[in-house]
N, C-alpha and C positions, 0 to 999 in steps of 0.2 A: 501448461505452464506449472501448475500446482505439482505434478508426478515429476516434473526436472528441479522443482525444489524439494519436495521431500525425500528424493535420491540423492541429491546435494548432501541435506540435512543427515541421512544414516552415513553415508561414505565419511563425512565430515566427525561427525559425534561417533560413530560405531554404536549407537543406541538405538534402538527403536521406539522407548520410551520420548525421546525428542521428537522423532515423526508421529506418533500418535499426539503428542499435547497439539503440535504443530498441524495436525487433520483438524483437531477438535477448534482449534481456534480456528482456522479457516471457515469450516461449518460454521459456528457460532456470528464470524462476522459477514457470512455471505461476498455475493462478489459489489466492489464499490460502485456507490451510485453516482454519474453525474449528471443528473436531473437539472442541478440547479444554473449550469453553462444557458438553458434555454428558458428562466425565466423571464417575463418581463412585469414590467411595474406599468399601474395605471396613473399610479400618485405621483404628479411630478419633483416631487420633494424626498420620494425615497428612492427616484433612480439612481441619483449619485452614490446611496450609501448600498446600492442595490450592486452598480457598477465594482465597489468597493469589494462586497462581499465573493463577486465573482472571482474577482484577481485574486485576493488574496485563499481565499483556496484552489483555485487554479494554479499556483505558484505551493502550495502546501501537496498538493496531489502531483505535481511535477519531481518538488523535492522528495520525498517519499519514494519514487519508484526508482530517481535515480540513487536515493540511498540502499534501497532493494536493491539495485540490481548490483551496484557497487560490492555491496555483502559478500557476494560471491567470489571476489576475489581477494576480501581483505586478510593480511596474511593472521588476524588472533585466532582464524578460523581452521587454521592449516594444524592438522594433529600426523604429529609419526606414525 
């Protein structure tokens, strides 16, 4: 996935400095964790806020990829 975005990225930029920041930040943030979809709470007073927490970055990690992937064909990105 990562080599069909940073081809993206030079085709798009004709840079290679974009693909390089664009490796390095990859590297830097690794691939995302979702550890936390399979917590559970002992406490029954923090499952609600536990519940909470799942949704709402489960909906933050939804949004995100469909903004990724949208990227790809948003036209600011289209160079002559």
């Amino acid at each position: 996935v990562f080599g069909a975005y940073a081809t993206f990225c030079f085709m798009r930029t004709g840079s290679i400095y974009g693909v390089i920041l664009v490796h390095s930040f990859c590297n830097f943030m690794g691939l995302p964790s979702v550890h936390f979809l399979f917590l559970e709470s002992n406490n029954r007073s923090s499952q609600g806020e536990l519940k909470l927490f799942k949704w709402t970055c489960s909906v933050a990690y939804l949004f995100g990829m469909l903004s990724f992937w949208r990227g790809f064909y948003s036209p600011q990105w289209i160079t002559s």
